[in-house]
PDB file with SEQRES, HELIX, SHEET and CRYST1 records, atoms N, CA, C and O in Angstrom:
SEQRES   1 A   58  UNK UNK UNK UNK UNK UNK UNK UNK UNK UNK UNK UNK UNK          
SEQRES   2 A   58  UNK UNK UNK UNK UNK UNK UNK UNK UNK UNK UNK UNK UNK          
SEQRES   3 A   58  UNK UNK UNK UNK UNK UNK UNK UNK UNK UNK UNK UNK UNK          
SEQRES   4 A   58  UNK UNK UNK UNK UNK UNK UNK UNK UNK UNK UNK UNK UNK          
SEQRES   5 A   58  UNK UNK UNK UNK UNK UNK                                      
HELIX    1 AA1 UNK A   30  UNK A   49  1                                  20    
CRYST1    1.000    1.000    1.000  90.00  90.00  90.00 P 1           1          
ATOM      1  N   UNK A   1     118.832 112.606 147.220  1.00  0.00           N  
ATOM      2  CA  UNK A   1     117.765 112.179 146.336  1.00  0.00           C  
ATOM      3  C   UNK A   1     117.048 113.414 145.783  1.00  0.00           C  
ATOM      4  O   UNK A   1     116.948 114.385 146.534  1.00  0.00           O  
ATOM      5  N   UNK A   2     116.553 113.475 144.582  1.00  0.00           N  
ATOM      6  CA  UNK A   2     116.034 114.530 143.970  1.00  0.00           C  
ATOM      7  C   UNK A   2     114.789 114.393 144.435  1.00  0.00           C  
ATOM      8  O   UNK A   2     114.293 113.376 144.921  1.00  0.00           O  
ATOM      9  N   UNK A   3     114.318 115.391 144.283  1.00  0.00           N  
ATOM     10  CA  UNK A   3     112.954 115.582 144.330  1.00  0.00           C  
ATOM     11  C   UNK A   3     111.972 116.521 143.288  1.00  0.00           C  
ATOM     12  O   UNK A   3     112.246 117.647 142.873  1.00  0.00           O  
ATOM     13  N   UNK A   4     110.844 115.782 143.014  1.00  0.00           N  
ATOM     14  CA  UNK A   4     109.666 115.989 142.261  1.00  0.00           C  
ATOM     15  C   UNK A   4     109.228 117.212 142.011  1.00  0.00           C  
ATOM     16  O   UNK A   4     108.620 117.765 142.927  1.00  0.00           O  
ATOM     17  N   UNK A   5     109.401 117.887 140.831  1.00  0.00           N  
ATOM     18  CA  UNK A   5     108.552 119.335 141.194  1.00  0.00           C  
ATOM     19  C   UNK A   5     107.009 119.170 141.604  1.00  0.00           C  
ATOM     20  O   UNK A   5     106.546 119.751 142.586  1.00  0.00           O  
ATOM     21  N   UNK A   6     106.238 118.319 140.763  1.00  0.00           N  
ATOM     22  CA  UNK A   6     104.757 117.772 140.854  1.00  0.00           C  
ATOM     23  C   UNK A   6     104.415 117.311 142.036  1.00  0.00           C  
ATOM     24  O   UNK A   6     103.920 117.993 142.934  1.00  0.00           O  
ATOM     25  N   UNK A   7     104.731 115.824 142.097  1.00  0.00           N  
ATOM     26  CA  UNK A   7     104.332 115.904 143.578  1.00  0.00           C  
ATOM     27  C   UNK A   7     104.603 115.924 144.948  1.00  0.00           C  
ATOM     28  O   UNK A   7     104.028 115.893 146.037  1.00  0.00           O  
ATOM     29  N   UNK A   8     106.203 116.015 144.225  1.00  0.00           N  
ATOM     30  CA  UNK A   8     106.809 116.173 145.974  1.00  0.00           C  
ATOM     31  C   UNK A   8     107.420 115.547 146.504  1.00  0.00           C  
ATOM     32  O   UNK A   8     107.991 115.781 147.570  1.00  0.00           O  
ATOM     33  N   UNK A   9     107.443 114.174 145.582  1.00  0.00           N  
ATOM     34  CA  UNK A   9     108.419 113.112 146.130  1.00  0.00           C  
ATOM     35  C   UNK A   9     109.729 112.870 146.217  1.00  0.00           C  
ATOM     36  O   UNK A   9     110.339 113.453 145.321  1.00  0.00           O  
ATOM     37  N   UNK A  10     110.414 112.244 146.935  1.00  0.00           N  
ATOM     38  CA  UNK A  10     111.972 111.749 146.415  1.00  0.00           C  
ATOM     39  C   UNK A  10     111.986 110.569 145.554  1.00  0.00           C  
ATOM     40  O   UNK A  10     111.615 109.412 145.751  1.00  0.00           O  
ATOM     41  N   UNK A  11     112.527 111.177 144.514  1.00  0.00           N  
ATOM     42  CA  UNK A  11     112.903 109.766 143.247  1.00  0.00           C  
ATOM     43  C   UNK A  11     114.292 109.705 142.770  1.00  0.00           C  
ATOM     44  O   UNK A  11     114.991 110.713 142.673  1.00  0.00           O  
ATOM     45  N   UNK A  12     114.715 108.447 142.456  1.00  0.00           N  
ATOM     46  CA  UNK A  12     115.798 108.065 141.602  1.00  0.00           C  
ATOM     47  C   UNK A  12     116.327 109.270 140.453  1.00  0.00           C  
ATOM     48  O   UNK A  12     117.500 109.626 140.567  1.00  0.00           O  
ATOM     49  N   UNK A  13     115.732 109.718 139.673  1.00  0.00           N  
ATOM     50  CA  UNK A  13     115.961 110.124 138.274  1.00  0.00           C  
ATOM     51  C   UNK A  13     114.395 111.216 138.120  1.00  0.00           C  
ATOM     52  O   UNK A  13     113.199 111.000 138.314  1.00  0.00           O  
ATOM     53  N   UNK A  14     115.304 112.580 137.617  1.00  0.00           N  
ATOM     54  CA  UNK A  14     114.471 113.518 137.065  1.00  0.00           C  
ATOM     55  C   UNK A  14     114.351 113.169 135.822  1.00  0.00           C  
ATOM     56  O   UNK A  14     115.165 112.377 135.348  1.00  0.00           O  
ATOM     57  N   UNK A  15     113.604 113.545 135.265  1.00  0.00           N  
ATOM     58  CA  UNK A  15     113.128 113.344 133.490  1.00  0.00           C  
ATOM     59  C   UNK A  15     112.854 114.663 133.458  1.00  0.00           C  
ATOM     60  O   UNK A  15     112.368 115.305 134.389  1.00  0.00           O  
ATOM     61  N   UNK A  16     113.325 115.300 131.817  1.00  0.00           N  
ATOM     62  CA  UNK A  16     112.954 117.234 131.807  1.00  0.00           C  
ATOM     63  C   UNK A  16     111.896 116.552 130.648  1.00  0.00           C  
ATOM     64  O   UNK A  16     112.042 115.677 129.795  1.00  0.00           O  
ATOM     65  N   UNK A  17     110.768 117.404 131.066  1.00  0.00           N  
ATOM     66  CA  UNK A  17     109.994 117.496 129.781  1.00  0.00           C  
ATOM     67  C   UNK A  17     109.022 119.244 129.334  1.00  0.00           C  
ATOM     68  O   UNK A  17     108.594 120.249 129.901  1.00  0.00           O  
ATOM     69  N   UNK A  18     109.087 118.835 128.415  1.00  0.00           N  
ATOM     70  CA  UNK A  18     109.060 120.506 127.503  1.00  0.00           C  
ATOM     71  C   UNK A  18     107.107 120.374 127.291  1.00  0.00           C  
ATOM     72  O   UNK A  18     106.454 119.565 126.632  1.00  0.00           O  
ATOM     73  N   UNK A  19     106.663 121.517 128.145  1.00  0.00           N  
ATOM     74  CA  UNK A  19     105.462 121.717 128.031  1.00  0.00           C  
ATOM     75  C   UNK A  19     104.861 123.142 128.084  1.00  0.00           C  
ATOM     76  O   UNK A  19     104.746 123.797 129.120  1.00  0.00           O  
ATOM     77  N   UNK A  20     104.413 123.630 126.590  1.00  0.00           N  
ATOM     78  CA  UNK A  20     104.051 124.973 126.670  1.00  0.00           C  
ATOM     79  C   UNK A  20     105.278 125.765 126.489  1.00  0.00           C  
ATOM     80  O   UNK A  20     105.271 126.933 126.879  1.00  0.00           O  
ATOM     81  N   UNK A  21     106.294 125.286 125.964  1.00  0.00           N  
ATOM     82  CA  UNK A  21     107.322 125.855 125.523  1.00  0.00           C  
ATOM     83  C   UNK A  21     108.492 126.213 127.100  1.00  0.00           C  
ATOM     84  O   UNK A  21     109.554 126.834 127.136  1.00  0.00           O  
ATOM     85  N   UNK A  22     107.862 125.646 128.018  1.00  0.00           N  
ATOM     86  CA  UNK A  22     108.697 125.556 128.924  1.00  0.00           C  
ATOM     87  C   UNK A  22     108.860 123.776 129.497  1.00  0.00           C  
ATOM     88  O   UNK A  22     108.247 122.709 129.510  1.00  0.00           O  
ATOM     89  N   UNK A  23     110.709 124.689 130.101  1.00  0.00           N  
ATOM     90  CA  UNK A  23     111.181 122.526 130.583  1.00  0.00           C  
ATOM     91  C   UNK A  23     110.332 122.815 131.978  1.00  0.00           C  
ATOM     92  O   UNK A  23     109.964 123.838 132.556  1.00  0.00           O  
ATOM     93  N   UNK A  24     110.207 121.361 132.228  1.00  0.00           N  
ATOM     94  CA  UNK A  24     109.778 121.164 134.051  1.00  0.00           C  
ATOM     95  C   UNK A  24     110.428 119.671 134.138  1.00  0.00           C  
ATOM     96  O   UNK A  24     110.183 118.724 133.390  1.00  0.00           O  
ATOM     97  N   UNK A  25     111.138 119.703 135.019  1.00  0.00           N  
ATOM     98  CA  UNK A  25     111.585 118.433 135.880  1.00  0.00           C  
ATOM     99  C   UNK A  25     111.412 118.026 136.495  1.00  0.00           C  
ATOM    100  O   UNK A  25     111.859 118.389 137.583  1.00  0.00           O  
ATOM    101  N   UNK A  26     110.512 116.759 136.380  1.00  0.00           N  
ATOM    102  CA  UNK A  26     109.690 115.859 137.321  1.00  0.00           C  
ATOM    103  C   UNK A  26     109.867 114.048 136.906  1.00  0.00           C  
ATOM    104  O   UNK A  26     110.612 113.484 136.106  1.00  0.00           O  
ATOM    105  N   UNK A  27     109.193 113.708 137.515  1.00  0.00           N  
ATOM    106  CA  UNK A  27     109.599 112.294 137.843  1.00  0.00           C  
ATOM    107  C   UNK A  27     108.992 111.423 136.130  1.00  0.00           C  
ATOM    108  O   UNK A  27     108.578 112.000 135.124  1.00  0.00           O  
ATOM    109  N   UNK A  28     109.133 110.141 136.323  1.00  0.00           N  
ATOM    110  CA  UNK A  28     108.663 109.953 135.017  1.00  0.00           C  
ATOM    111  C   UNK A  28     107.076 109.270 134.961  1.00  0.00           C  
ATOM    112  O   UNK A  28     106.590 108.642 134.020  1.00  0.00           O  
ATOM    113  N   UNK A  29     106.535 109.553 136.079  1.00  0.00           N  
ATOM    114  CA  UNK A  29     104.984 108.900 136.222  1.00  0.00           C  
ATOM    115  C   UNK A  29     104.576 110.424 135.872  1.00  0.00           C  
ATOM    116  O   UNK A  29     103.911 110.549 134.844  1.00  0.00           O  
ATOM    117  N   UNK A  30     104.884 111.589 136.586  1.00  0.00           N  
ATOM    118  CA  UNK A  30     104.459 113.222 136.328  1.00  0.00           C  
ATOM    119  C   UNK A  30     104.639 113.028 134.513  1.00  0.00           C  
ATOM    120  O   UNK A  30     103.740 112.827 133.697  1.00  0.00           O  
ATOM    121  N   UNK A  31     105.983 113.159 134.295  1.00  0.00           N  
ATOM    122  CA  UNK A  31     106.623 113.446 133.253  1.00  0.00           C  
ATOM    123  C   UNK A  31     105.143 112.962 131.881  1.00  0.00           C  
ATOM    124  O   UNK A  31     104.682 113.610 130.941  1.00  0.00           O  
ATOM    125  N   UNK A  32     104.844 111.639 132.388  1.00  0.00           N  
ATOM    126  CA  UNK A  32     104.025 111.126 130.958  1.00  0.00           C  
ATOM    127  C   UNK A  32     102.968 111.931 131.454  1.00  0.00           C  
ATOM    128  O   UNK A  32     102.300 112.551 130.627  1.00  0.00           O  
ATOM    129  N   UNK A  33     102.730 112.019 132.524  1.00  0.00           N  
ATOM    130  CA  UNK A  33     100.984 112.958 132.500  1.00  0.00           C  
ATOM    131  C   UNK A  33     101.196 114.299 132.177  1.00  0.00           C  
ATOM    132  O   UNK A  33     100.259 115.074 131.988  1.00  0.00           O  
ATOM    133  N   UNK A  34     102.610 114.684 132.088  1.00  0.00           N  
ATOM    134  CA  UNK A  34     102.454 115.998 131.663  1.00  0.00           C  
ATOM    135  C   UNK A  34     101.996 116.222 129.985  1.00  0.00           C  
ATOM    136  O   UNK A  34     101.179 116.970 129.447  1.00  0.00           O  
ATOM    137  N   UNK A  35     102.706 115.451 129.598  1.00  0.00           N  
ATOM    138  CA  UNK A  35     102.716 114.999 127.993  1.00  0.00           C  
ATOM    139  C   UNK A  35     101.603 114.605 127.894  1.00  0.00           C  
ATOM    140  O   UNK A  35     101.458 115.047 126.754  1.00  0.00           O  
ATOM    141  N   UNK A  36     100.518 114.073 128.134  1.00  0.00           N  
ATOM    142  CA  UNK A  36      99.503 113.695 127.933  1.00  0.00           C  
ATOM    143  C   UNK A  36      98.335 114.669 128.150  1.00  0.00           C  
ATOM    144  O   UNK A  36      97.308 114.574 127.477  1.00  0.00           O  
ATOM    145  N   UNK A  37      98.476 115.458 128.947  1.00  0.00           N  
ATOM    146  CA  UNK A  37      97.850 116.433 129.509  1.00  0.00           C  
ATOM    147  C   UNK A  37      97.989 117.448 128.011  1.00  0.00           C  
ATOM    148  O   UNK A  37      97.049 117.799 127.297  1.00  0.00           O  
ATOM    149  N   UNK A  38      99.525 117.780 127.814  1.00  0.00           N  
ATOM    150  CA  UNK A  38      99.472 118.398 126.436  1.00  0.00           C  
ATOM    151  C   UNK A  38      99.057 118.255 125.148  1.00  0.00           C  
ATOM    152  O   UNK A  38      98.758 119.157 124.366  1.00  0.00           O  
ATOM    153  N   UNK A  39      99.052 116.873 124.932  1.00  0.00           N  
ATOM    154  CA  UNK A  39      98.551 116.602 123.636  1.00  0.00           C  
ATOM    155  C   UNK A  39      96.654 116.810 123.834  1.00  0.00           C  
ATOM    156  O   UNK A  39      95.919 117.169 122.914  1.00  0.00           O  
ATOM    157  N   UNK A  40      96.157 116.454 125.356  1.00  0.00           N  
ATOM    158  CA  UNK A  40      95.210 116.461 125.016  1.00  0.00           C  
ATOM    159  C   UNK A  40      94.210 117.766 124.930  1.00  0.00           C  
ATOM    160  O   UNK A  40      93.051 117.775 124.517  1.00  0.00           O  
ATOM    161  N   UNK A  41      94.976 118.846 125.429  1.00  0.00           N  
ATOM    162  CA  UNK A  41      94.495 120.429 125.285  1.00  0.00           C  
ATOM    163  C   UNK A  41      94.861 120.713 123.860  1.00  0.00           C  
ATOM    164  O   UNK A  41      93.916 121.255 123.287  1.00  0.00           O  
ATOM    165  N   UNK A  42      96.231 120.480 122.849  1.00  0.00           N  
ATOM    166  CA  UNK A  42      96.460 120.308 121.908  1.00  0.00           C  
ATOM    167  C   UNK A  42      95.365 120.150 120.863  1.00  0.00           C  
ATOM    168  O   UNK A  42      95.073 120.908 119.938  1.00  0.00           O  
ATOM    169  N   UNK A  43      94.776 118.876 121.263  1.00  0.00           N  
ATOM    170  CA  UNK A  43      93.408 118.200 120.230  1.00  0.00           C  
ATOM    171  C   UNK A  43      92.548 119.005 120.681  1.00  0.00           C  
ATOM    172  O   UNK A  43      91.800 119.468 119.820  1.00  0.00           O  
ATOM    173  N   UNK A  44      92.399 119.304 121.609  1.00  0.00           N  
ATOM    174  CA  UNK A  44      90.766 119.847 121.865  1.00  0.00           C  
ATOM    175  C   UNK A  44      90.554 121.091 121.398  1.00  0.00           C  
ATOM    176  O   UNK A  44      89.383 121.348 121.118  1.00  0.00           O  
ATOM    177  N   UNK A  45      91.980 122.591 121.109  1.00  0.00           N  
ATOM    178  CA  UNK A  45      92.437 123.259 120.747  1.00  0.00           C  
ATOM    179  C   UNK A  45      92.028 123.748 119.387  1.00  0.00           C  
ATOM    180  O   UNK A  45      91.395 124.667 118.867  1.00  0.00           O  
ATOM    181  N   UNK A  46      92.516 122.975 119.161  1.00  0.00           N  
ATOM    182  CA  UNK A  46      92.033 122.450 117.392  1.00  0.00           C  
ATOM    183  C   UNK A  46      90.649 122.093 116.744  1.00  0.00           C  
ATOM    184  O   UNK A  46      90.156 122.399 115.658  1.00  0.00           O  
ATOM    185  N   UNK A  47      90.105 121.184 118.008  1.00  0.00           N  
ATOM    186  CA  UNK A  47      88.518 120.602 117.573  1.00  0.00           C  
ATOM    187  C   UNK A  47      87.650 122.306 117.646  1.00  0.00           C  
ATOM    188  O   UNK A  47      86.888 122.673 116.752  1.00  0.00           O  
ATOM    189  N   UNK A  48      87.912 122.982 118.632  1.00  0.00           N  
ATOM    190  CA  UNK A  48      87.292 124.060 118.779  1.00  0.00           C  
ATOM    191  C   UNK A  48      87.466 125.223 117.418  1.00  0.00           C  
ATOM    192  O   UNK A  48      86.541 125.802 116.848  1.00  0.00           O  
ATOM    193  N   UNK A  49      88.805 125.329 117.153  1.00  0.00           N  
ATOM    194  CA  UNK A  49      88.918 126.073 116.102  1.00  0.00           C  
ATOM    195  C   UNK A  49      88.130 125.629 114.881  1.00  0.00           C  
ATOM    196  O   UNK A  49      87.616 126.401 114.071  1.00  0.00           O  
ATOM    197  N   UNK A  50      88.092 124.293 114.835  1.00  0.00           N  
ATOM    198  CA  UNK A  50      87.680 123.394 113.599  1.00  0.00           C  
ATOM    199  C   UNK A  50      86.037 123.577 113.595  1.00  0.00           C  
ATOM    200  O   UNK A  50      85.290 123.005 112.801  1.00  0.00           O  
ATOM    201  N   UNK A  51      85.559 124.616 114.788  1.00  0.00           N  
ATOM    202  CA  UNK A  51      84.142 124.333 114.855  1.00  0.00           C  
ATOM    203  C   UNK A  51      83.618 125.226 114.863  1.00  0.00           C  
ATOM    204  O   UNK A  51      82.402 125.374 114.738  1.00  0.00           O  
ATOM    205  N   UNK A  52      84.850 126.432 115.091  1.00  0.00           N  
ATOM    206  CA  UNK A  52      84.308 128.580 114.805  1.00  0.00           C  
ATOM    207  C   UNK A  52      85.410 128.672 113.674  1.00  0.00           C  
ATOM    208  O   UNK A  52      86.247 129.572 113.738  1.00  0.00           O  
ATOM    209  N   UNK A  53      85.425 127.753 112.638  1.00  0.00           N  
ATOM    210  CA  UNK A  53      85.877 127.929 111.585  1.00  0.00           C  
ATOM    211  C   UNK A  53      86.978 128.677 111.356  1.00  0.00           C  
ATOM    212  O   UNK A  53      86.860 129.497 110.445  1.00  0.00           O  
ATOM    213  N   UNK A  54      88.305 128.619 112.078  1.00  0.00           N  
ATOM    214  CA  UNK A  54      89.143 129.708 112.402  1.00  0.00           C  
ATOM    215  C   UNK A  54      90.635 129.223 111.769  1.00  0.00           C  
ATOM    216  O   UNK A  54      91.443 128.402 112.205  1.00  0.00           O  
ATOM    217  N   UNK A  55      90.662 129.992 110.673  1.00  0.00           N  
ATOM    218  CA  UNK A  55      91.599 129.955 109.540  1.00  0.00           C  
ATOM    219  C   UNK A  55      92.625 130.673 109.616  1.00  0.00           C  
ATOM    220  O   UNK A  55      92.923 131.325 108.614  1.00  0.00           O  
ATOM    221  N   UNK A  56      93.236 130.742 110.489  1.00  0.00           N  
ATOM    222  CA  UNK A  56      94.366 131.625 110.567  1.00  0.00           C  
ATOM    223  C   UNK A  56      95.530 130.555 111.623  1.00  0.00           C  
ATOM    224  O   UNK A  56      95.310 129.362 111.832  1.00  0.00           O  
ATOM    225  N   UNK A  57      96.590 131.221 112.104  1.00  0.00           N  
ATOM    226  CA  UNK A  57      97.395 131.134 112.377  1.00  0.00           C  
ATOM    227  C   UNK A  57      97.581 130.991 114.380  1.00  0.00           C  
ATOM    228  O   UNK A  57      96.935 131.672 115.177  1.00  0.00           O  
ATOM    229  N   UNK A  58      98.545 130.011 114.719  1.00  0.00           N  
ATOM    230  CA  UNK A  58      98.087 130.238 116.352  1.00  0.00           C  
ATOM    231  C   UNK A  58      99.622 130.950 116.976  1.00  0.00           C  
ATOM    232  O   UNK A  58      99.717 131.271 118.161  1.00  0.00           O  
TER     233      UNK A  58                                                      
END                                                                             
């Protein structure tokens, strides 16, 4: 049985997911919080730039 990079568990099926320009292989309850976790530093990323007016390039 594989096991979880996140939390450690033994599961059925790894899922790879791409975060920060790197893969990590974890389960698929990790897998969506990883993705979620990204989009939401993503937005906030942005709200900040959008608020020191920052016109350039990331």
């Amino acid at each position: 049985m594989p096991i979880c990079k996140v939390c450690e568990d033994e599961v059925d099926e790894l899922v790879t997911v791409k975060v920060n320009g790197r893969s990590k292989k974890a389960c698929e309850d990790c897998a969506d919080r990883l993705r979620e976790e990204a989009e939401i530093a993503e937005m906030s990323e942005s709200v900040v730039q959008g608020m020191m007016e920052f016109k350039g390039r990331r």
